[in-house]
N, C-alpha and C positions, 0 to 999 in steps of 0.2 A: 035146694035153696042156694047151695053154693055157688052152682053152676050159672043157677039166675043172676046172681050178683054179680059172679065175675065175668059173666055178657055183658053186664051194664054197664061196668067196669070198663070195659076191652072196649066197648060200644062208643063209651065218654069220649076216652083219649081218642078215638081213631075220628068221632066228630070236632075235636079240638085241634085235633092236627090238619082238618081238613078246611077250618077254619082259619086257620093259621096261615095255610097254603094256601087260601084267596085271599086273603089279606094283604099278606107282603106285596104280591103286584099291585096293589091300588096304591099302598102306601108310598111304595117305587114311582109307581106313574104320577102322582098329583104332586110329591116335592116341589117340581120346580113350577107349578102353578103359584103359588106364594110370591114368586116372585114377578110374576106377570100383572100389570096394570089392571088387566078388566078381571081377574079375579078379585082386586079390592071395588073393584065399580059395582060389583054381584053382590058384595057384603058390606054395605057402609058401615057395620057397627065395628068391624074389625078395623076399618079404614080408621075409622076415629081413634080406635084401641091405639093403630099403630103411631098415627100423628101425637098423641100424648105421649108416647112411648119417646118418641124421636126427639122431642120437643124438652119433653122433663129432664132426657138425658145429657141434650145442649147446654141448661139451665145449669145441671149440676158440672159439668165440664169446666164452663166456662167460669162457674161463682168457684170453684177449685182453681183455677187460674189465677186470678184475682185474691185469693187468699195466699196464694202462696208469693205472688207479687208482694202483696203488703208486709206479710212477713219475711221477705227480703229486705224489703226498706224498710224496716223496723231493725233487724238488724243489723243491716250497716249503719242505722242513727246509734244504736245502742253500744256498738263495736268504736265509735268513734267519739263518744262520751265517755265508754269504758278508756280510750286512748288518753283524752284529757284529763283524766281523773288519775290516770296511773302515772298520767307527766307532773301533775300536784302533788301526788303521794311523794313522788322523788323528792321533788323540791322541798317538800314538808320534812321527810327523811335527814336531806342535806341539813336540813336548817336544825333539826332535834340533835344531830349529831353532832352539831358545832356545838350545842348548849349544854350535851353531856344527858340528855336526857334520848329513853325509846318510847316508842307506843305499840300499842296490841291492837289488831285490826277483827282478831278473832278468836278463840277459843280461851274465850274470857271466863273466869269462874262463877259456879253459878250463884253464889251469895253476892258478889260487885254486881249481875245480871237484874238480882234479886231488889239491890240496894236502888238499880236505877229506876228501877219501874218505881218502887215505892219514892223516888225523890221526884219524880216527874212531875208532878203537878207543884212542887215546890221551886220547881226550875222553871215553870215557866214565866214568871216573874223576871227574874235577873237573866232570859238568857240573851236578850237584846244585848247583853250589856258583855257578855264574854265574848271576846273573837277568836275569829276561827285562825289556828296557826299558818295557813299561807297565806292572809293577809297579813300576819305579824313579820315572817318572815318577808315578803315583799318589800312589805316598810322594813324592815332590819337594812335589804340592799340598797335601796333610796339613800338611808343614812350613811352604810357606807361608801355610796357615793359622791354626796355630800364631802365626807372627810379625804377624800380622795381627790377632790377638786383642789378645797382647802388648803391642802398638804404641799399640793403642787402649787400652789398660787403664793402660800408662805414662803417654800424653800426656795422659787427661779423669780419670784415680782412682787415682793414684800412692799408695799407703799405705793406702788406704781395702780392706775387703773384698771390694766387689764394682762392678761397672762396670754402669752403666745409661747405654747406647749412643746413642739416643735422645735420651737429656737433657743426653747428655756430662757425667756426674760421676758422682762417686764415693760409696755408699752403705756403712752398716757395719752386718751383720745378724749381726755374729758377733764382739762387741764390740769392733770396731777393731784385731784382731788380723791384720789382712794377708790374711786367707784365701787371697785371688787370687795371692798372692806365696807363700805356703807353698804351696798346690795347686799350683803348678804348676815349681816347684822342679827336680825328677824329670822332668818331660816337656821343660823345658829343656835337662836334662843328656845325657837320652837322646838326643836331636834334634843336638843338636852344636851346640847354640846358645848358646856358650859367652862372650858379650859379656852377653848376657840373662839367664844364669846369674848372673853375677858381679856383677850388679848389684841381684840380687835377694838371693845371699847379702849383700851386705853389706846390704842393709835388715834383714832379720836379724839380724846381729851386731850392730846399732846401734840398730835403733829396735823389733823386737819385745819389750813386755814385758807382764807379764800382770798385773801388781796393779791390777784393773779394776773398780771396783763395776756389775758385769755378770754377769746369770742365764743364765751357758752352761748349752746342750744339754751333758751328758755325752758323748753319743754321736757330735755333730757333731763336738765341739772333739777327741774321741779321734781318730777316723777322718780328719779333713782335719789337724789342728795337730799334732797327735805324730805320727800316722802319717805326715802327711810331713817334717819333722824327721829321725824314725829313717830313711826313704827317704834322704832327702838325705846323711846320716852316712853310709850304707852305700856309697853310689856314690861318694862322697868320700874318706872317714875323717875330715872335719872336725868335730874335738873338741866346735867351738862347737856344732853342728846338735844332739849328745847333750849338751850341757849342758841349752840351751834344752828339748830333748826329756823331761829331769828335771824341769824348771820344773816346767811347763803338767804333766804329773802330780800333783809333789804338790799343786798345788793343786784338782787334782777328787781324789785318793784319798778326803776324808772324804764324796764322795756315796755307798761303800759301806759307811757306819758305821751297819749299821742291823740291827733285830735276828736279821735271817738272814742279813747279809749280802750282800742282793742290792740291787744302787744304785737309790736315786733318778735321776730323768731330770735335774733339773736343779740346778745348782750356780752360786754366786753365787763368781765368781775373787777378790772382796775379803775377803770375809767369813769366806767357807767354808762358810754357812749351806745343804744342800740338802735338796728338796722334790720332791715329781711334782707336775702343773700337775693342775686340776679338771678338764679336757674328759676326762681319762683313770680318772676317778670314786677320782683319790687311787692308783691302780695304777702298776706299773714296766710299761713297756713292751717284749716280748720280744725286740724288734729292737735296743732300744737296751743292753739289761742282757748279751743273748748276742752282743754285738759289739764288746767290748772288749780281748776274749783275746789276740786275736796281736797287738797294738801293746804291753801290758802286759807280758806273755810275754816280747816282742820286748827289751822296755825293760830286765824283768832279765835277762835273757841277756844284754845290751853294757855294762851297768852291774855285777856281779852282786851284787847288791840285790834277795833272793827276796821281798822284802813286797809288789813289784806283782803277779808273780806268783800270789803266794798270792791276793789279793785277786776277781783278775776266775775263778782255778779252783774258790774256793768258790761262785761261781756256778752253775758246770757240778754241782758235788757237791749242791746243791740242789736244782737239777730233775729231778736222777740220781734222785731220790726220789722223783718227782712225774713222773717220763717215760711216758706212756701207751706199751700194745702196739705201736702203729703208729706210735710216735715223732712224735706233731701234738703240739705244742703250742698252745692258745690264746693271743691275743697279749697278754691282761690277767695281770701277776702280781702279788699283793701281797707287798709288800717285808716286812711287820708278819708274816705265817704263811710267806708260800712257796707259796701256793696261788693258783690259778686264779682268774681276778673277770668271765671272759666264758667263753663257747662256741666265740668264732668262731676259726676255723683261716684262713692264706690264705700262700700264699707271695709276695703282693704285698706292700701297705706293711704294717711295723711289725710282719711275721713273716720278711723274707723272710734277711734277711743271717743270723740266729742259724744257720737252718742250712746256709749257705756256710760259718761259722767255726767249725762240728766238724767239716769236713772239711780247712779253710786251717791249726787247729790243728795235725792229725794231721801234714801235709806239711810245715808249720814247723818242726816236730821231728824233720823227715827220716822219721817212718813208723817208728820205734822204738818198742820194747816198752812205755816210758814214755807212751804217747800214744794206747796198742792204746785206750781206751774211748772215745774223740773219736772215730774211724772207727767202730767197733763202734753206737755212737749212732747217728751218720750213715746208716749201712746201714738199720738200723731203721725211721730217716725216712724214707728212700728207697724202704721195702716201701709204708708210710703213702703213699709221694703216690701210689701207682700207685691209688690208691685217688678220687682225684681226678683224674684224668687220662679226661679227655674228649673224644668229637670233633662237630663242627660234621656240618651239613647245609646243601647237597647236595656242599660239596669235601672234608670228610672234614677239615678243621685240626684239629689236636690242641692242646687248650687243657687250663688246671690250673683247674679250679673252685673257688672256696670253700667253707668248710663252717660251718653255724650249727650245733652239736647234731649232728641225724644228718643233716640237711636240705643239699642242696648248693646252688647257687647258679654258674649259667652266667656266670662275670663271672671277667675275670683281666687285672690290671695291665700296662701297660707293665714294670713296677717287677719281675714277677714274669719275665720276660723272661734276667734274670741264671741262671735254672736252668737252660738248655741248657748253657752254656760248664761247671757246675758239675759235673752229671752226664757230660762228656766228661772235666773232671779227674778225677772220679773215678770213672772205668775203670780209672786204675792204681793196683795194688794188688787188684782184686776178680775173683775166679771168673771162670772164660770167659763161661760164662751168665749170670751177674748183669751183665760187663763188656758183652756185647752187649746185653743191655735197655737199662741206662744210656747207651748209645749213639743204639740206635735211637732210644728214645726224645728224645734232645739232637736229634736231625736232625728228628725231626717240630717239635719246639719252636721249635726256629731255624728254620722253615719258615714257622709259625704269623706269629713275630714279625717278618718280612721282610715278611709281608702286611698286620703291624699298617700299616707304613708305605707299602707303593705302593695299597692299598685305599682310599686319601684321597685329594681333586684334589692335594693339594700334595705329595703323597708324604712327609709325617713324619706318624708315628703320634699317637694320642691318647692320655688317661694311661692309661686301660682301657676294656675292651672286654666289648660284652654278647653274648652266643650265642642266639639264636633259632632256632629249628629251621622248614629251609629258606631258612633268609637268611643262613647263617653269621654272618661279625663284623659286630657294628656300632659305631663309637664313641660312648662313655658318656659321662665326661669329655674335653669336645674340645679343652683347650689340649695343648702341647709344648712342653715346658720345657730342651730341647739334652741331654734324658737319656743315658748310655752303655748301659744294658742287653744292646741288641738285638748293639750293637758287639762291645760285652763278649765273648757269647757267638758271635758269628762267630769271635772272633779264639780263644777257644779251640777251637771245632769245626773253625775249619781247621787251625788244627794239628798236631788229634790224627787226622783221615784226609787232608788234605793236598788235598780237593779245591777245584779252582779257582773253585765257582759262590759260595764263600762269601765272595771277594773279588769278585767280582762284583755279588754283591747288597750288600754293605759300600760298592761304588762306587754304586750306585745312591744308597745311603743318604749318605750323604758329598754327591754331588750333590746334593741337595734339598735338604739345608743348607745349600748353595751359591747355593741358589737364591732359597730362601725364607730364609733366618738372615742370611746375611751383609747386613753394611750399611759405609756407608764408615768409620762408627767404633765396629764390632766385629761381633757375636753376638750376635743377638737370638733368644728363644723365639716362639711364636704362640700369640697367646688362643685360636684356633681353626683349628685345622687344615683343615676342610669350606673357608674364606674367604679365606685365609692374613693377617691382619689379625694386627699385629704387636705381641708387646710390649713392655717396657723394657727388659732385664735379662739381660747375659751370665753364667749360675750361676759360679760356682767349681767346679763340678765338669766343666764345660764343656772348660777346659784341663786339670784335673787325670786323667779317666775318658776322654770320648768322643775327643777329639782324640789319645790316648795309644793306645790303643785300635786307634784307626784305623792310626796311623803304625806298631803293632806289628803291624796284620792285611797291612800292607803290607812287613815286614821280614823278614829270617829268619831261622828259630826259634834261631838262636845270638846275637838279640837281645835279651838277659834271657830265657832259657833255664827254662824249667818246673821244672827236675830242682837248680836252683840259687836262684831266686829264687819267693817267693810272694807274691802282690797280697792289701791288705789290700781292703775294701771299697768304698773311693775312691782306686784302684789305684796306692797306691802301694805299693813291689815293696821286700818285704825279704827279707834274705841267709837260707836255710832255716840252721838250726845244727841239731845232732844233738843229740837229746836222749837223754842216757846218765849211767851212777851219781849218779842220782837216784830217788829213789820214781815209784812209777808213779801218773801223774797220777787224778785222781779216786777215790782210796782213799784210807784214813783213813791216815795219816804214823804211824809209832810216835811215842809221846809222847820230846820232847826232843831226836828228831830233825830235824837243821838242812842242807838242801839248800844252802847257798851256797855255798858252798866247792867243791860239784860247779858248782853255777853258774857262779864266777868260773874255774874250770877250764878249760869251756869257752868262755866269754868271750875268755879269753888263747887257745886253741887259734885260733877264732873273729876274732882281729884279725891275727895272723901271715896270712892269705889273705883279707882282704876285698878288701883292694883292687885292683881288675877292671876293665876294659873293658866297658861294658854295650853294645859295639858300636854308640854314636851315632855320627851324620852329620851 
């Protein structure tokens, strides 16, 4: 049996081995059939094997490519978020560190851990209402700012107009009337700057007076001298700011004595004598004649004294006659007919505020029936600019072009920069549809005007800007003069959607001011932006618009409040009054009917609640 088995045995292997040894030559010879075309033509099911094969493993190849694509760009977003965020913490740091106070970013205990979770649903109530420390800190630099202007303006041009930093002293471009100390009155008050305040009112009550053998602008000395006057009065109630604020009226009311009623640009405060200057071929200027309303308006509603009044709305009822389809007006009007003396349109210089102030009207009057044709206009205009609204190549900016005639022209001011914030104000009140265009379009604008100014090495914009196609912007005139426009309209457009890139780009621009303007004794503008070569001359509009501006894009919205208070065109902020039983404005009065009496009506309604908190710091 053994022998049997181990035959079998012996028998197995020497048949395995001999299978073995026919094997390997077959297996040797057909390898590289595999790779021969008509061995897959003999077997289509392997054919198909392989093409799935090839096919699934392209699939997977390439969606692994693309993954790890996306999770590059995911990373460099995340890498450059994390970069912003660690340039806030600095700043946040800086700012905790002046105040004496630290923060913990982590390895927090676990009962304060414990505490928040269970306050969370109690927080979310108030937390609208806390701010976060780098917008506190932002606004902290705004105001030191401010005091830094100030400081400089006290110590080298105390009483003078304007401050030439540079030279240290003091220049008067606006005959000796304080400008720097009226402009910036309101931005002191609001600020909480209440030493610097009181020092300016009483220059004021003491040494402002007007009987000046001096050819005031109408339109400056409205917009900076009364309007901030009536500003001051209203954050106050001090009597003296609306006396002073009656002066300086009547003595520009006779630049509207003319035969249509539409003012001359310039007035002489001693005389009375006024005139338009020759570079304007003898014409009123549309910026200057449509920019008086809400200081006027303003003046009889707290006085009620309807002849200022009347005065700057038979303005509006004159071009009410002469208002083209598309609501443009050209910027020449003759005072003598009422009629047009050029073609050109532009919502930069010398067109651009007339039509901010049929919409600032309408709101001044709280948006009552008395005011429906100031908005009604406004609209109108509003159809007209989409008409001008144009975009760059190859980034697509949306800019407002001029117009000669029918002919347009790729060019649009800094100056023109104010109609973003305008068209956010005036989303309320208008159609869903209309209110989303006037939207969109405010965010394309304020987009535009954000690149007026980091598109420069210095990062502040130039006064306009040309459009060429495939170059997009380029600056035309290259000085900057510490304009607010671009500020302006951040500070409305975040307001009205609340997003955070608009303080953002507000800080950028604040920065380069920082950089380039400030000097040890004040704010300077630049001859030239491309250079940064500097020049003498901190504006008055400088503390009164851009700095105010800022400190408001940094505030919150319960600081002078939209729905209570309305910025005139050199932002100073007056009390809205409701406008009721009275005629409705810009229609012909029945003869021998007298609105004052509705006036002083609400005047006295109008003083019972002015005095407010405009929420300074």
């Amino acid at each position: 049996m053994w022998s049997v088995k181990e035959s079998e045995r012996g028998s197995g292997v020497v048949a395995g081995q001999e299978d073995c040894i026919m094997a390997r030559p077959r297996a040797a010879s057909s390898w590289p059939r595999v790779l021969h075309p008509s061995y897959y033509l003999r077997r289509p099911r392997r054919l198909l094997v392989l093409v799935v094969f090839f096919v699934g493993t392209t699939f997977l190849l390439w969606d692994r490519h693309n993954l790890i694509q996306n999770h590059e760009s995911t990373l460099a977003k995340i890498n450059e978020q994390k970069e912003k965020l660690t340039h806030k913490l600095e700043e946040l740091a800086k700012y905790l560190k002046g105040e004496g106070k630290t923060f913990q970013l982590d390895g927090e205990d676990e009962s304060s851990s414990k505490t928040a979770q269970q306050g969370k649903s109690e927080q979310e109530g108030v937390e609208k209402e806390i701010e976060d420390p780098i917008t506190e800190y932002r606004r902290s630099q705004v105001k030191a700012a401010m005091q830094h202007a100030w400081s400089s303006y006290e110590k080298y041009a105390w009483g003078f107009d304007e401050l030439q930093p540079q030279s240290r002293r003091g220049v008067n471009h606006f005959g000796g009337l304080g400008a720097t100390i009226i402009d910036s009155l309101d931005t002191l008050y609001i600020m909480g700057l209440q030493t610097e305040f009181n020092k300016a009112r009483d220059w004021v009550a003491e040494n402002l007076h007007f009987n000046k053998n001096y050819d005031a602008s109408v339109f400056e000395t409205t917009i900076r001298v009364l309007g901030g006057l009536l500003s001051a009065y209203d954050l106050t109630a001090e009597k003296m700011f609306l006396t002073k604020a009656k002066e300086i009226a009547d003595r520009l009311l006779p630049a509207w004595d003319t035969r249509t009623g539409i003012p001359y640009t310039t007035i002489n405060l001693d005389s009375g004598r006024a005139h338009n200057p020759g570079w304007t071929g003898g014409s009123s200027v549309l910026a200057d004649l449509g920019t008086e309303q809400v200081e006027f308006i303003g003046l009889s509603q707290r006085t009620g004294d309807p002849k200022y009044k009347q005065k700057v709305e038979n303005v509006i009822k004159q071009l009410r006659k002469i208002f083209p389809k598309d609501g443009l007006l050209p910027i020449y009007i003759s005072a003598d007919n009422g009629q047009p003396t050029t073609g050109k349109i532009t919502f930069g210089a010398m067109g651009d505020s007339f039509y901010e102030y049929l919409l600032k009207v309408w709101i001044q009057g709280n948006k009552t029936e008395v005011v429906k044709h100031y908005r009604e206009m406004w609209e109108q205009s509003m159809e007209g600019i989409m008409g001008l609204v144009s975009k760059s190549t190859p980034s697509g900016y949306t800019f407002l072009a001029e117009r000669s005639g029918s002919t347009l022209y790729n060019k649009m001011d800094e100056l023109a920069c104010f109609a973003p914030g305008m068209l956010a104000l005036g989303t309320e009140g208008a159609p869903p549809e209309k209110a989303e265009k006037y939207l969109t379009l405010a965010k394309e604008l304020t987009r535009t005007c954000y690149n007026f100014y980091m598109s420069t090495p210095t990062k502040l914009a130039g006064e306009n800007y040309q459009f060429y196609d495939g170059q997009d912007m380029q600056v035309g005139t290259p000085w900057n003069i510490l304009r607010p426009e671009t500020v302006e309209s951040l500070m409305y457009v975040w307001r009205k959607t609340g997003d955070s890139k608009y303080r953002d780009w507000g800080w950028d621009i604040f920065q380069a001011f920082e950089k380039q303007s400030r000097t040890p004794t004040g704010y300077v503008g630049l001859r030239n932006v491309r250079t940064g070569e500097k020049d003498d001359m901190m504006q008055s509009f400088f503390v009164a618009e851009t700095l105010k501006y800022f400190y408001l894009l940094y505030s919150p919205s319960s600081v002078i409040p939209l729905d209570k208070w309305v910025f005139n065109t050199e932002a100073h902020p007056l009390r809205i009054i409701p406008r009721v039983d009275e005629p409705i404005s810009l229609e012909d009065t029945p003869e021998g009917k007298d609105s004052s009496m509705q006036i002083k009506s609400g005047s006295t309604q109008y003083l019972r609640q002015r005095r407010i908190n405009p929420g300074g710091r």
